[in-house]
N, C-alpha and C positions, 0 to 999 in steps of 0.2 A: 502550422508548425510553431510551436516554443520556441520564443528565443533561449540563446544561450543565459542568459542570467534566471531566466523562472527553472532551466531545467537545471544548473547547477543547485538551486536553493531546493528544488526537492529530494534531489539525491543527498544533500545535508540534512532534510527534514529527516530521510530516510531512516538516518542514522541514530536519530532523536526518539525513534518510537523502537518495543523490541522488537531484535534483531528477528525470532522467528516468525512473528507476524512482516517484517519487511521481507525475509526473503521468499515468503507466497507473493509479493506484489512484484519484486523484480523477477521472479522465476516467472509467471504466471501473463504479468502485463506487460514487461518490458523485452524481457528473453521469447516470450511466445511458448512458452512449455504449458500441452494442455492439463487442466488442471486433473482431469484420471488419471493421468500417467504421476502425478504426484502425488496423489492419493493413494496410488498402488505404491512407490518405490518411498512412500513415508509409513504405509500401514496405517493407514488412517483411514474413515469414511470420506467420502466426500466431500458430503453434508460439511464434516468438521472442517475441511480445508477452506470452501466457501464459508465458513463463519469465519475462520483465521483471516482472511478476507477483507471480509465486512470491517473485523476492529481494525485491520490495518487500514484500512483504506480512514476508517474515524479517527483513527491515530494520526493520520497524517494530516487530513483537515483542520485536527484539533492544534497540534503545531505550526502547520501553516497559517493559522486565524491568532495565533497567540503572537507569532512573531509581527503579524502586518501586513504578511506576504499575501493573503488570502480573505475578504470582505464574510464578514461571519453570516451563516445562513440566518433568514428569517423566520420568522414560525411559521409555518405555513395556515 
C-alpha cells in the first residue's frame, strides 16, 4: 500500500497532465470502470481509449520524474 504522501503527490501530478487523458486513468485504474464500457459511453474505439491510456500514464511519469517524486527510467 502507498503511503499517504506518494498517493497525495499523484493525485496533484494528476492534475498536471490533460485532464482527458487523467480522467481514463482515474476512471479506469482507480474507480475500477472497465475500460469497454468507456469506450462505449465515450463513442470511441477501444483501441483509442487504451492509447489515451498509454499517454496518460507517460504524462504522469513524465511529471512525476520532473518533479523528484519519481527516479527517471533507464534505457533499457
Amino acid at each position: 500500500m502507498a503511503s499517504g504522501s506518494v498517493k497525495v503527490r499523484v493525485v496533484e501530478a494528476l492534475g498536471e497532465i490533460d485532464p482527458k487523458l487523467g480522467a481514463v486513468l482515474v476512471s479506469h485504474d482507480l474507480e475500477g470502470i472497465p475500460m469497454a464500457r468507456m469506450a462505449e459511453a465515450a463513442k470511441l474505439p477501444l483501441s483509442t481509449l487504451y492509447k489515451h491510456r498509454a499517454r496518460a500514464l507517460a504524462a504522469l511519469r513524465a511529471v512525476l520524474e520532473r518533479e523528484g517524486d519519481l527516479e527517471p527510467r533507464g534505457e533499457p
